[in-house]
NUBA-759349 format. One record per residue: residue in three letters; residue number from 0; x negated, y, z of N, C-alpha, C in turn; chain. Coordinates in steps of 0.1 Angstrom, whole numbers, plus 5000, padded with zeros to 4 digits. Atoms other than C-alpha are relative to their C-alpha. Example, Ala and Ser with C-alpha at 12.3 -4.5 7.8 and 13.67 -1.06 7.14 Angstrom:
ATOM type seq n.east n.north n.up ca.east ca.north ca.up c.east c.north c.up mol
ATOM  ala   0   4991    4988 5000    4877     4955  5078   4991    5012 5000   A
ATOM  ser   1   5009    4989 5000    4863     4989  5071   5008    5011 5008   A
This chain:
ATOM type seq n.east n.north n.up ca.east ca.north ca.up c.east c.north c.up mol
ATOM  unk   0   5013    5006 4998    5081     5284  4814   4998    4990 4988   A
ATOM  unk   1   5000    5004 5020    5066     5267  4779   4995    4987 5014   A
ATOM  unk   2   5006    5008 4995    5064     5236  4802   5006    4987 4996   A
ATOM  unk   3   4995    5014 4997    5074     5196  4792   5001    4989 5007   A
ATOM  unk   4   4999    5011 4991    5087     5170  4814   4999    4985 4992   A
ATOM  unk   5   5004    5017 5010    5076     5133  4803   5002    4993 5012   A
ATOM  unk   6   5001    5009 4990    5084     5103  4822   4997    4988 4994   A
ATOM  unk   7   5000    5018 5005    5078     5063  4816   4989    5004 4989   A
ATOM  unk   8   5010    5000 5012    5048     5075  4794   4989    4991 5000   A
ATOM  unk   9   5013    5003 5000    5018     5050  4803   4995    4991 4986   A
ATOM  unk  10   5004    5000 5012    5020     5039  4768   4991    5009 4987   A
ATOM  unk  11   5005    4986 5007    5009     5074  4754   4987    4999 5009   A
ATOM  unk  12   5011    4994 4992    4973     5070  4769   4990    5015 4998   A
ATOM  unk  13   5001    4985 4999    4966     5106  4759   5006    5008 5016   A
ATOM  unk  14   4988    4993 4990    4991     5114  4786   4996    4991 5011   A
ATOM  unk  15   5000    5008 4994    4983     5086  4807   4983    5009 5005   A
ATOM  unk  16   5017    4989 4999    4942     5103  4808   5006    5009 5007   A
ATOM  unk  17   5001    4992 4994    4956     5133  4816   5008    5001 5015   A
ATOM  unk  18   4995    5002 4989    4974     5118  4839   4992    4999 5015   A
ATOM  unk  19   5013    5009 4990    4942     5104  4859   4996    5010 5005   A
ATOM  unk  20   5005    4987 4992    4926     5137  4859   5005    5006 5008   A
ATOM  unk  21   4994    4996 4989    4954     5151  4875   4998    5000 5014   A
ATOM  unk  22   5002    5005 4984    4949     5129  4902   4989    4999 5009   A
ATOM  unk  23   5016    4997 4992    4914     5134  4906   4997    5012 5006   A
ATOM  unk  24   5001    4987 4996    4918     5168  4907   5005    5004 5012   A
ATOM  unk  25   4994    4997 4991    4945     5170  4929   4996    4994 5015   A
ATOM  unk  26   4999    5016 4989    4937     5134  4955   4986    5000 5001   A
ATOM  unk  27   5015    5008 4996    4901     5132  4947   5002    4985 4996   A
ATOM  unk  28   5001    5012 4995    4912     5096  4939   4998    4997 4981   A
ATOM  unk  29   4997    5005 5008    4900     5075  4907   5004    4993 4992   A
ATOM  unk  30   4992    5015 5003    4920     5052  4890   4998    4995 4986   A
ATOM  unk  31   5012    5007 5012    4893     5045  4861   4997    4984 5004   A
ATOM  unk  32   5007    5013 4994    4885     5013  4878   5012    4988 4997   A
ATOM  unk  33   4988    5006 5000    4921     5002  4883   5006    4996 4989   A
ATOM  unk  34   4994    4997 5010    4929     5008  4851   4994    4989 4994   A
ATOM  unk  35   5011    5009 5008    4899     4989  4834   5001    4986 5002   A
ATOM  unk  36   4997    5011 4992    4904     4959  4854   5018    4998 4994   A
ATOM  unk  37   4989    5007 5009    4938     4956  4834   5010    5000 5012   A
ATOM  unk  38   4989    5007 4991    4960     4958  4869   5009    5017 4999   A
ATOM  unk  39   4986    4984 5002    4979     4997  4857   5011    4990 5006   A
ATOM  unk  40   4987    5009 5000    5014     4988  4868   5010    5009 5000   A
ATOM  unk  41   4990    4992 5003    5043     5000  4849   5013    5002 5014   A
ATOM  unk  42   4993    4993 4988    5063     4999  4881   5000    5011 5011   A
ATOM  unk  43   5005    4987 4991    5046     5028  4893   5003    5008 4985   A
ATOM  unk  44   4992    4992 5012    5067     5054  4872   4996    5016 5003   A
ATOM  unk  45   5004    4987 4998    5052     5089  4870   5014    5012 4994   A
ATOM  unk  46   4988    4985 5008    5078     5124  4862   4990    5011 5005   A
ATOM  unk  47   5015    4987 5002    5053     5150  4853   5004    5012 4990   A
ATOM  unk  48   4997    4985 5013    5057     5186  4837   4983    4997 4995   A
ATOM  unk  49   5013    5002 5007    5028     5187  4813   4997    5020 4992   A
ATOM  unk  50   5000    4988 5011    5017     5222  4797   4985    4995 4989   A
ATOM  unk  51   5013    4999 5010    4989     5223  4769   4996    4986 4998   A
ATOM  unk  52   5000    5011 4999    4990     5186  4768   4992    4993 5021   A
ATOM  unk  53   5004    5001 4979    4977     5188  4811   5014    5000 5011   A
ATOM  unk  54   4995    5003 4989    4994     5177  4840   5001    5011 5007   A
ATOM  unk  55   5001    4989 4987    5003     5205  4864   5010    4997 5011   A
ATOM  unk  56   4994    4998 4988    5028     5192  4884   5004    4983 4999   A
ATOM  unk  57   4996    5011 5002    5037     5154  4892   5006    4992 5014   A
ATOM  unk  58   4992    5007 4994    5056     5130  4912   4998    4982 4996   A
ATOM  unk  59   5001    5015 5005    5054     5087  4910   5011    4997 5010   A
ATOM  unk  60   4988    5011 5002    5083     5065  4917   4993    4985 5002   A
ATOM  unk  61   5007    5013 5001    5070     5030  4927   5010    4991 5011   A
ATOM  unk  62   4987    5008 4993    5100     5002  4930   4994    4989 5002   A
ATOM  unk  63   5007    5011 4998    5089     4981  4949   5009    4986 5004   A
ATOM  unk  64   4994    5013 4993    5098     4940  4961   5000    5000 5009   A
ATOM  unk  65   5006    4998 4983    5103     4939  4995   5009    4989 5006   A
ATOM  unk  66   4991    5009 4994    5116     4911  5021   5003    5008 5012   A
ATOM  unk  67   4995    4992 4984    5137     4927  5055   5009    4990 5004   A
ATOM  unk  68   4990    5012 4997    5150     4899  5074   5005    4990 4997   A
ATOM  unk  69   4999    5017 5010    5148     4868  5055   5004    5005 4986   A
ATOM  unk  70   4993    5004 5014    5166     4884  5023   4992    5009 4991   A
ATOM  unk  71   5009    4991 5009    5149     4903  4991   5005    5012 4997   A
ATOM  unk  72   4993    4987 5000    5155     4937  4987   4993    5009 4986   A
ATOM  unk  73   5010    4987 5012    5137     4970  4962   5002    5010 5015   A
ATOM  unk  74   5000    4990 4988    5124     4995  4985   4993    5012 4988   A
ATOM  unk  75   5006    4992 5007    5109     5029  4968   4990    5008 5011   A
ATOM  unk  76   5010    4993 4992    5074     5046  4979   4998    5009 4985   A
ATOM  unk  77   5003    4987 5007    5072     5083  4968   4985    5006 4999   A
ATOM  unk  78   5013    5002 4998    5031     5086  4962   4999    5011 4989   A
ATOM  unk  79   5005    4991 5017    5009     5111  4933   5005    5012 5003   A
ATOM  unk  80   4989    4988 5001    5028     5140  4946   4990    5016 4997   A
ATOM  unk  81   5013    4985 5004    5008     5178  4934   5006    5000 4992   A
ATOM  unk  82   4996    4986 5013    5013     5207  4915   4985    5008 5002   A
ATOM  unk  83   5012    4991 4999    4980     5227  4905   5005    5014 5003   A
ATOM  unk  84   4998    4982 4990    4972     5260  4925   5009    5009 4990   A
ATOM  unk  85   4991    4984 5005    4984     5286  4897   5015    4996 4998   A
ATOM  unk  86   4985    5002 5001    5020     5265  4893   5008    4995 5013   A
ATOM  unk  87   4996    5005 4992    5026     5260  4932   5014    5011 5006   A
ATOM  unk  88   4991    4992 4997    5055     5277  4948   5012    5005 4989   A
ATOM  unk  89   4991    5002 5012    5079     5272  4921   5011    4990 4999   A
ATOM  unk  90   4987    5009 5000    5101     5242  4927   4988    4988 4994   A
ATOM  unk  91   4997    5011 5010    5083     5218  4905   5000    4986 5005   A
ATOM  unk  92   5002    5014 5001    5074     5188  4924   5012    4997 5009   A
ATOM  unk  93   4986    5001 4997    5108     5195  4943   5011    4993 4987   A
ATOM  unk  94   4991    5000 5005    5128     5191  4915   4996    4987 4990   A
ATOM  unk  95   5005    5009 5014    5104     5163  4896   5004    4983 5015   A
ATOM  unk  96   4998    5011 4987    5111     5144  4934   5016    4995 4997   A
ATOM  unk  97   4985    5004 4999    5150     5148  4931   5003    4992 4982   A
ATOM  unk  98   4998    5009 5012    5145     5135  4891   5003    4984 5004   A
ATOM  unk  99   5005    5008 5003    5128     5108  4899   5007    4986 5014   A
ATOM  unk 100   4993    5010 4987    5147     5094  4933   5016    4996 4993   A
ATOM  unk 101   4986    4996 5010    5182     5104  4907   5001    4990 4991   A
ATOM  unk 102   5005    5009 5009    5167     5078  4883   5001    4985 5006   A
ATOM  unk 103   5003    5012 4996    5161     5052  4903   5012    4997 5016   A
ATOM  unk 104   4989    5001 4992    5192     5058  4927   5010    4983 5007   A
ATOM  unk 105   4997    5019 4999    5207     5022  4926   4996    4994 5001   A
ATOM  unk 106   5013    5010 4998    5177     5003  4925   4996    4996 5012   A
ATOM  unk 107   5018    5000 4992    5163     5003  4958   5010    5001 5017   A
ATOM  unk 108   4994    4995 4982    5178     5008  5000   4993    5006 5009   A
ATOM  unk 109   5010    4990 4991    5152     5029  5012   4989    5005 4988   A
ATOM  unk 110   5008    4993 5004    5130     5058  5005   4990    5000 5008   A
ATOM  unk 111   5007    4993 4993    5099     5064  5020   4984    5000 4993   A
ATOM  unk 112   5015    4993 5005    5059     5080  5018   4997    5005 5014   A
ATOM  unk 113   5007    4993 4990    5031     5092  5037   4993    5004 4995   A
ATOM  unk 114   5001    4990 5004    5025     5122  5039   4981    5009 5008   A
ATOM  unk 115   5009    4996 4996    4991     5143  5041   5008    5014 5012   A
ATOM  unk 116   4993    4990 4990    4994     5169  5071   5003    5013 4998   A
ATOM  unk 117   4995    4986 5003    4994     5199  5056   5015    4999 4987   A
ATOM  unk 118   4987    5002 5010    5027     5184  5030   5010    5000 5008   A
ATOM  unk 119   4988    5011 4992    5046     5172  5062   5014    5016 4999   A
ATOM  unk 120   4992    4991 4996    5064     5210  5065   5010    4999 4983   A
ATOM  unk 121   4996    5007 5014    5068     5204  5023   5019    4989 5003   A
ATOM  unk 122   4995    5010 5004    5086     5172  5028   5016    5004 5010   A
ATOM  unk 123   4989    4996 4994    5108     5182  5057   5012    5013 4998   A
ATOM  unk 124   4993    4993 5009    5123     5213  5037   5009    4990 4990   A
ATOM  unk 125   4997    5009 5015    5127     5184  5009   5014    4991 5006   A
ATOM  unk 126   4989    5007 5000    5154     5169  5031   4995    4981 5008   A
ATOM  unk 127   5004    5011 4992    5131     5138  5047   4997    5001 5014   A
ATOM  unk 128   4997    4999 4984    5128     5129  5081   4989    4987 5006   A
ATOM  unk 129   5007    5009 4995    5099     5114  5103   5003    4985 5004   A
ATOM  unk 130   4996    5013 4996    5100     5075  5107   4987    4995 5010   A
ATOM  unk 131   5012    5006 4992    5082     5059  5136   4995    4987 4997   A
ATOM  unk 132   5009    5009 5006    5058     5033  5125   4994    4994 5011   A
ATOM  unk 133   5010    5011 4985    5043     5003  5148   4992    4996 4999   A
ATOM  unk 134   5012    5008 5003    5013     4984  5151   5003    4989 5008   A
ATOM  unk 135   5003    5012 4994    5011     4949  5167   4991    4996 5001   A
ATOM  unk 136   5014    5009 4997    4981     4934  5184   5001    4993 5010   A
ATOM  unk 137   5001    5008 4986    4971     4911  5209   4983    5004 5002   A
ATOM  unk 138   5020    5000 4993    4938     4910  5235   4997    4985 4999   A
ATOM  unk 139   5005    5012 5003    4916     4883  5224   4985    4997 5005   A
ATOM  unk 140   5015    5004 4993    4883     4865  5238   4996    4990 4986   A
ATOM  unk 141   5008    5006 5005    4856     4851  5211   5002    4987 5003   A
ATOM  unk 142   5002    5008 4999    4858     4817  5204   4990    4993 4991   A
ATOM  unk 143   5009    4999 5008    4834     4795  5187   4999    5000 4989   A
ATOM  unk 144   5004    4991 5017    4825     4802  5150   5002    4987 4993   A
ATOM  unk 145   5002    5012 5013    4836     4775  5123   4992    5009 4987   A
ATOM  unk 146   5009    5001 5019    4818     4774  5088   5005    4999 4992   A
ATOM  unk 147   4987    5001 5015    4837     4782  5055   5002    5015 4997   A
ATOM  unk 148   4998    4982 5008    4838     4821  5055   4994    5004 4986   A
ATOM  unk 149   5010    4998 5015    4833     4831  5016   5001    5016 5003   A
ATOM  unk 150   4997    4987 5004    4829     4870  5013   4999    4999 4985   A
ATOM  unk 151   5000    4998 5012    4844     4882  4980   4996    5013 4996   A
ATOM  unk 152   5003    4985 5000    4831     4909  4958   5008    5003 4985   A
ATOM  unk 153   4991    5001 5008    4857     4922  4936   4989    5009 4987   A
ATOM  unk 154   5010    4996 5013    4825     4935  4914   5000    4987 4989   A
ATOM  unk 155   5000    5012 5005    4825     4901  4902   5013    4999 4997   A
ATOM  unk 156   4985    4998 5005    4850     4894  4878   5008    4988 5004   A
ATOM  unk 157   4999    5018 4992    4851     4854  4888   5013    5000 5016   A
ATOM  unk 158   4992    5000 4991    4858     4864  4922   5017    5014 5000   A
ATOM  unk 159   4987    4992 5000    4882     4896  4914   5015    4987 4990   A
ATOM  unk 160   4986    5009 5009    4904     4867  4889   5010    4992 5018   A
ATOM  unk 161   4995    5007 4990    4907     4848  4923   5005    5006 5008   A
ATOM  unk 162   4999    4990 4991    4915     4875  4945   5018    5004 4990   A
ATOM  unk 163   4989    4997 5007    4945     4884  4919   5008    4985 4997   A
ATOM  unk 164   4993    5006 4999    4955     4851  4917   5006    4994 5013   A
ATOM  unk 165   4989    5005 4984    4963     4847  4955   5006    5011 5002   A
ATOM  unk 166   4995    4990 4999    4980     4880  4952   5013    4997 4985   A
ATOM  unk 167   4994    5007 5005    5002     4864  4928   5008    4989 5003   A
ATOM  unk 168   4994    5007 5000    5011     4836  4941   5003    4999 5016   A
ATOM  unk 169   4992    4995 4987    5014     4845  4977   5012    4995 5006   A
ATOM  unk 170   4985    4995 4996    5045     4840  5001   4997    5012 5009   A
ATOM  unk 171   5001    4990 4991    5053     4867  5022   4999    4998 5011   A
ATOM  unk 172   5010    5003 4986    5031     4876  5050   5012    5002 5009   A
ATOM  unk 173   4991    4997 4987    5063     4885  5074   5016    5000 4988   A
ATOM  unk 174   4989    5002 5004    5101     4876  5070   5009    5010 5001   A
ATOM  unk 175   4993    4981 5001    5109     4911  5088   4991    5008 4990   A
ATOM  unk 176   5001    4994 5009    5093     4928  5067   4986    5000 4993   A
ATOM  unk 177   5011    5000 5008    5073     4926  5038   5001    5005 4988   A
ATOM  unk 178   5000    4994 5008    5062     4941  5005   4991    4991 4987   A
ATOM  unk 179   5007    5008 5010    5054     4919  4972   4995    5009 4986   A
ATOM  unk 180   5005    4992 5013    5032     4937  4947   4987    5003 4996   A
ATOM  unk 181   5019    5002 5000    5002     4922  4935   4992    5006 4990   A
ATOM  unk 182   5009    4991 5007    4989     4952  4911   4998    5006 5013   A
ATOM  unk 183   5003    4988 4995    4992     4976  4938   4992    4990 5013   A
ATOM  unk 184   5014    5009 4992    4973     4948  4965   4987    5002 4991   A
ATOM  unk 185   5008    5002 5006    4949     4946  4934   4990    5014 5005   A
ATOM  unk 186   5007    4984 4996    4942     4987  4942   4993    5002 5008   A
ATOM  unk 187   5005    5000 4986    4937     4980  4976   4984    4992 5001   A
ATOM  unk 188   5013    5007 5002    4909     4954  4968   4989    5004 4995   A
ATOM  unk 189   5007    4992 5003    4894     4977  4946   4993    5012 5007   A
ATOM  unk 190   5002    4983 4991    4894     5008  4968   4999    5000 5011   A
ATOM  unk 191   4999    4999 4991    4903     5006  4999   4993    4992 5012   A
ATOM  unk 192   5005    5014 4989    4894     4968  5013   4988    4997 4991   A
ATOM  unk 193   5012    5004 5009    4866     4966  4987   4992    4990 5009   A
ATOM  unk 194   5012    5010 4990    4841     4953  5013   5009    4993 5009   A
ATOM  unk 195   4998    5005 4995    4866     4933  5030   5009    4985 5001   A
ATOM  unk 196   4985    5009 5003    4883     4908  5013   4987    4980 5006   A
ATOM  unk 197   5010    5009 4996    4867     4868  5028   5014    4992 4997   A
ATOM  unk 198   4992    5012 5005    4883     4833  5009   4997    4993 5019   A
ATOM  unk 199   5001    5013 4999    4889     4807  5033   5004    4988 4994   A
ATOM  unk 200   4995    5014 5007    4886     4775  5014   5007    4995 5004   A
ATOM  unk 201   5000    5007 4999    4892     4754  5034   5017    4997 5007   A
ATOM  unk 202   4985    4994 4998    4930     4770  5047   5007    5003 4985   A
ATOM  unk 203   4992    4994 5012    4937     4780  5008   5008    5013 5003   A
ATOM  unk 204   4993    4986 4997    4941     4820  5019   4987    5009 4999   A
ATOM  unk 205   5012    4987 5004    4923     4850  5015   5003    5009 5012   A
ATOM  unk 206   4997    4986 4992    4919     4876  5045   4997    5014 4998   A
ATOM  unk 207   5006    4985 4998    4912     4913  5046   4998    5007 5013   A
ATOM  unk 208   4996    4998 4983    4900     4919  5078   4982    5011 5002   A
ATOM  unk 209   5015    4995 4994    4868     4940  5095   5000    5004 5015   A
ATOM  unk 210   5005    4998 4983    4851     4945  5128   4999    5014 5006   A
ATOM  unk 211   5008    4984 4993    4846     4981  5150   4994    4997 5011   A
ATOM  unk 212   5004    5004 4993    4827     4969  5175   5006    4987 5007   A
ATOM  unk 213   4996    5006 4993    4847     4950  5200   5019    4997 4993   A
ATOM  unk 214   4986    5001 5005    4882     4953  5176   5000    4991 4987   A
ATOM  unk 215   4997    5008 5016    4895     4930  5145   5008    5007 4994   A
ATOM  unk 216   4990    4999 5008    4913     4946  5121   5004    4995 4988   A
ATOM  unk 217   5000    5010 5010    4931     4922  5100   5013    5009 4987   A
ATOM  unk 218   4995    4994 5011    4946     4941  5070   5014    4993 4991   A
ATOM  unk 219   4993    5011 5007    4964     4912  5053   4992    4985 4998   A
ATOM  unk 220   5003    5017 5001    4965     4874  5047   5009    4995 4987   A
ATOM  unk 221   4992    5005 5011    4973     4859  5014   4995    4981 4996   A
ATOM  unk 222   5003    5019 4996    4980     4818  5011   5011    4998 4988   A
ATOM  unk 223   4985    5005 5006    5007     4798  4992   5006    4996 5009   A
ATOM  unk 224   4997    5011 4985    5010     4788  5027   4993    5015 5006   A
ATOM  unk 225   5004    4995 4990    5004     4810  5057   4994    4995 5008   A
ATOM  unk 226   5014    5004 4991    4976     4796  5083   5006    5008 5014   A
ATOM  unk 227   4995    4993 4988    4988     4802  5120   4987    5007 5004   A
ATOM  unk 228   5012    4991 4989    4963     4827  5141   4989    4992 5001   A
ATOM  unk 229   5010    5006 4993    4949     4802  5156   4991    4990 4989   A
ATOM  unk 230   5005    5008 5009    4939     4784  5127   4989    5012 4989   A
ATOM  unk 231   5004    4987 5009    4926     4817  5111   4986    5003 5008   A
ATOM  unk 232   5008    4993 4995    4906     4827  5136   4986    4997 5007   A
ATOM  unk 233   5015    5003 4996    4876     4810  5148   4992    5000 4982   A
ATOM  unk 234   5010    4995 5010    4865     4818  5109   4996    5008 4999   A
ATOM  unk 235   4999    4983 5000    4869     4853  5117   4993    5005 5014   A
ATOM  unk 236   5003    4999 4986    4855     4853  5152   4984    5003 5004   A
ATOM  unk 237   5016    4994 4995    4828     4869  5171   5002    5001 5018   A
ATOM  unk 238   4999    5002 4989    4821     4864  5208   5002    5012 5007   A
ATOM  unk 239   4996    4987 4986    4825     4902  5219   5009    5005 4993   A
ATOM  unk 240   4981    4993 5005    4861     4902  5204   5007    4999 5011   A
ATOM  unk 241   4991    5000 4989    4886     4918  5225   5013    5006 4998   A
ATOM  unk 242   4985    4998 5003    4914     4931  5203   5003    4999 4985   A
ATOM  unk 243   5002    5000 5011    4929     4923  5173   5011    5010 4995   A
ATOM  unk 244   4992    4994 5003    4946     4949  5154   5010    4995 4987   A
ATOM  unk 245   4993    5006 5009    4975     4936  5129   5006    5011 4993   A
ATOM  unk 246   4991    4986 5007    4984     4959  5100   5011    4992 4988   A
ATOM  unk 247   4986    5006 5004    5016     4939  5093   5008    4991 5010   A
ATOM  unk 248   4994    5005 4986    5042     4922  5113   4996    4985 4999   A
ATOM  unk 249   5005    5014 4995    5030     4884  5129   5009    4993 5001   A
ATOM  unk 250   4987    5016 4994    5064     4862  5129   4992    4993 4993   A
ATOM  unk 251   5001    5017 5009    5045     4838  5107   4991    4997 5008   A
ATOM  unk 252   5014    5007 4991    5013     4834  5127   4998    4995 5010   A
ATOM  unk 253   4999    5009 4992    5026     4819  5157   4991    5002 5008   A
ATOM  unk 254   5011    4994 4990    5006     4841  5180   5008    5002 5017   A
ATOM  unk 255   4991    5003 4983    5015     4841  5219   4992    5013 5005   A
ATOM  unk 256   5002    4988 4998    5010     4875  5233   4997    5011 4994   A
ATOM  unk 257   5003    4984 5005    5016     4902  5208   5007    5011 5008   A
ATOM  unk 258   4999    4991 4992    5020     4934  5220   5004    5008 4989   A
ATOM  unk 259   4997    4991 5011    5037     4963  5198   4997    5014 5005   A
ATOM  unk 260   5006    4986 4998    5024     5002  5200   5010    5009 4990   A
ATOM  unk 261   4995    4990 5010    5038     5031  5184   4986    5010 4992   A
ATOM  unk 262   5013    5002 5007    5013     5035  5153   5003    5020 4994   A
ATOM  unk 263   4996    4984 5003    5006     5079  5148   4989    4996 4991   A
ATOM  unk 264   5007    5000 5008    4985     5091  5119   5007    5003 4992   A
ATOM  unk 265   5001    5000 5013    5000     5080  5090   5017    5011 4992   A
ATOM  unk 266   4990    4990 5005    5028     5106  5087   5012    4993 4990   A
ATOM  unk 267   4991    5009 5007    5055     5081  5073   5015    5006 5003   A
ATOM  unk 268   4986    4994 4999    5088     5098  5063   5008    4994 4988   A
ATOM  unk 269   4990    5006 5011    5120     5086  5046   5008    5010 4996   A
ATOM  unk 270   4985    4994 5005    5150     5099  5030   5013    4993 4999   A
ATOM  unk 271   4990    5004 4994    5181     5095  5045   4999    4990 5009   A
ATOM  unk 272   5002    5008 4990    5187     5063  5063   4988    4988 4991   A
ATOM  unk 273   5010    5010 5004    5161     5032  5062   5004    4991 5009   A
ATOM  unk 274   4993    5019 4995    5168     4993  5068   4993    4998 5012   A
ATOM  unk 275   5004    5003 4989    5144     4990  5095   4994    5017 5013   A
ATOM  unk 276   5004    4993 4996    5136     5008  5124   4985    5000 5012   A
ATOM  unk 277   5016    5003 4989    5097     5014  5140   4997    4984 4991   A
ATOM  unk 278   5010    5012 5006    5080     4988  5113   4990    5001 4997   A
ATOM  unk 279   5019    4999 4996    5047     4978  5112   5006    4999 4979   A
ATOM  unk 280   5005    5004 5015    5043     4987  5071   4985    4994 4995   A
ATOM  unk 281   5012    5010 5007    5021     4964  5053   4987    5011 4995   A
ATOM  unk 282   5012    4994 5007    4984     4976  5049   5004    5001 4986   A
ATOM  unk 283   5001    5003 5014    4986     4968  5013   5011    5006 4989   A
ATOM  unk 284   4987    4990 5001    5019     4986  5006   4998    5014 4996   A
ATOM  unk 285   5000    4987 4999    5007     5017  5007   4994    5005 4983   A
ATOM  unk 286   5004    4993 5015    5004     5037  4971   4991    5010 5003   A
């Protein structure tokens, strides 16, 4: 096969382009925005066969910071994964997976990714194995409404500087487990939480949170300082709240009746063993 494997290239933006398209092609997803906004992040390491100067088959590597139980660790999330249709059934994103975990072997005490549903039979050939994943919430009653909610719009550059700089200077939202990695938050702000990110001044923290009728979902909380619950929440509050959903673990918020669930969907599998078992992974975590 007239094919070359490239890694650690996002210097070569020839290769770095063709990289994007890849991903648009393959994910639908575009990382024109990400990119522009100056938050690329060389810790997200791509291993790509390339033919004709194009992408046909790829794999990303992204070592991440992570806290498990008071101490710091590197954890690795396997993300970007595709081979185009005429080069599938050939090995390549098998063998650009075992590169790229081979590479980064010592770095890190866990593997893991989530997996779209038609990959899951993929991944479990590949030698990974379903991990159960939790949610934590509590039932909550409206209380009344303080004054200070800013909504930010990360179209604004003003407010995107500020938004990256409490993603910077952050502690970590949970002592069991957390994930520090303020490009790949930056993505999330851009894409994902776009419409949800709200300053509280007056706490010095940023939430990511939104409403479904009667439910909160609070995405993440970023402070130099953490803000207990209860101090969080009459900013965030609406009188026909009745549950809040937490997409990270709560030891810092000093909340009195959580409740923990076993969280299905997001197809979350590791390789080999992993440090924790049934954790709530950080919204913002996710590649």
């Amino acid at each position: 096969m007239d094919i070359e494997l490239k890694t650690e290239y996002w210097e070569d933006l020839d290769a770095r382009k063709a990289f994007k398209t890849f991903i648009l092609d393959i994910h639908g997803l575009d990382f024109t925005e990400w990119e522009a906004r100056g938050y690329w992040d060389k810790a997200y390491t791509p291993f790509s066969y390339f033919r004709d100067g194009q992408v046909i088959a790829s794999v990303c590597i992204y070592l991440l910071d992570a806290t498990i139980g008071g101490r710091t660790t590197k954890l690795v999330q396997i993300s970007g994964v595709g081979t185009h249709l005429d080069w599938r059934r050939q090995g390549l994103s098998r063998k650009l997976t075992v590169l790229g975990l081979e590479r980064f072997r010592d770095q890190h005490e866990g593997v893991f990714l989530f997996a779209d549903e038609e990959a899951i039979p993929y991944y479990l050939r590949c030698g990974f194995s379903a991990l159960d994943e939790s949610q934590e919430f509590c039932q909550i009653n409206g209380v009344p409404i303080k004054s200070g909610l800013v909504r930010l719009n990360p179209s604004d550059q003003q407010d995107l500087d500020k938004i990256y700089g409490y993603a910077e200077s952050r502690v970590r939202i949970s002592d069991k487990f957390s994930i520090f990695s303020p490009k790949l938050l930056m993505f999330h702000a851009l894409y994902t939480l776009r419409n949800k990110v709200y300053e509280i001044p007056e706490l010095d923290c940023l939430v990511f949170f939104d409403r479904n009728d009667e439910v909160v979902n609070i995405y993440d909380i970023l402070g130099r300082t953490i803000p207990t619950f209860e101090e969080i929440y009459p900013y965030i509050s609406s009188e026909t709240d009745k549950q809040i959903n937490f997409h990270f673990h709560t030891d810092k918020l000093g909340i009195r009746g959580v409740q923990t669930r076993v969280l299905l969907g997001n197809n979350t599998f590791v390789k080999g063993s992993f440090p924790l078992s049934a954790p709530v992974f950080p919204f913002t975590s996710r590649a």
